[in-house]
C-alpha positions in Angstrom: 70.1 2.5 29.4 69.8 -0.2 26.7 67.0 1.3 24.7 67.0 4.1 22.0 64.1 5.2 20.7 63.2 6.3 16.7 60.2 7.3 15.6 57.3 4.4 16.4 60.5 1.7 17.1 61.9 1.0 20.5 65.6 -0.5 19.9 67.0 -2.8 22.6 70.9 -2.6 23.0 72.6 -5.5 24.9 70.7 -6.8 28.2 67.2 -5.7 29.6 67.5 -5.6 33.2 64.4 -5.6 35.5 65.3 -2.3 36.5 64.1 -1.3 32.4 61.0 -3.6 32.5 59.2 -0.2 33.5 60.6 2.0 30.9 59.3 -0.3 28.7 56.3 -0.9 30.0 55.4 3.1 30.1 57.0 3.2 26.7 54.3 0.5 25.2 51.7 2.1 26.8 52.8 5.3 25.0 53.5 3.9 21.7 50.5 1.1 21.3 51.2 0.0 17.8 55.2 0.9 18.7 57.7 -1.7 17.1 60.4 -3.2 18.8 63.8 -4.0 17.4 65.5 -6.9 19.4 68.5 -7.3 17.1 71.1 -6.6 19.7 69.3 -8.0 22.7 71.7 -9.9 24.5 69.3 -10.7 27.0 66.6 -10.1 28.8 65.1 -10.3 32.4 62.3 -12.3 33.2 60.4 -9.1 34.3 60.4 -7.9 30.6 59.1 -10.8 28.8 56.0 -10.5 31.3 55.7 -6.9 30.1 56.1 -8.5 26.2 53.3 -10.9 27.7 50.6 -8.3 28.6 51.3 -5.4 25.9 51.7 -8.4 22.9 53.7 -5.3 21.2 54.9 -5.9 16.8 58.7 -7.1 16.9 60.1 -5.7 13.9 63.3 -7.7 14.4 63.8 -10.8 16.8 67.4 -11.0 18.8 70.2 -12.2 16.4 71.5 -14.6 19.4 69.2 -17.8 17.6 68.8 -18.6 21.4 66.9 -16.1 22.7 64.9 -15.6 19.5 63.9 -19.1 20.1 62.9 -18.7 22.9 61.4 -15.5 22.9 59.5 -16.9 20.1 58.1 -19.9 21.8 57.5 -18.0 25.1 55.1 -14.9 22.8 53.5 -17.7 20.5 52.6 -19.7 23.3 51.1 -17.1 25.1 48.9 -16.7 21.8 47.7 -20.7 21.8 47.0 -21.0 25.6 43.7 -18.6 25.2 42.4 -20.4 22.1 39.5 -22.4 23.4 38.4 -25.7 22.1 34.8 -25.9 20.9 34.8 -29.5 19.8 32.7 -30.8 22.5 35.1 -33.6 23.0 
């Protein structure tokens, strides 16, 4: 499996199938202020950026690849802005 754990961090090795999106899901839920190191993330299945989604967990390093850091990055930011309501009355 692509994921070693130390400590309070969760490292990702290589690619994050959608048969891991429930290790990490139960390992989130475990470890709720747990870190995740993406260095060496290659890639990642759809099914695990909806558990990055919901649990909103601390990356302590984003994937080297600038691609999907990018992206990564826009996809969890995102998430953050769409459930900011606007009170201007306008």
């Amino acid at each position: 499996m692509p994921i070693e754990v130390s400590d309070n961090q969760l490292v990702v090795r290589e690619l994050l199938s959608v048969e891991d999106a429930e290790s990490l899901l139960d390992w989130l839920i475990q470890h709720p202020r747990g870190r995740l190191d993406l260095t060496d993330c290659t890639h990642l299945h759809a099914a695990n950026l909806q558990v990055l989604m919901a649990a909103r967990p601390k990356i302590a390093a984003w994937p080297s690849r600038d691609a999907l850091a990018d992206w990564l990055r826009a996809a969890l930011i995102q998430e953050d802005t769409t459930h900011v309501q606007d009170d201007s009355g306008g």
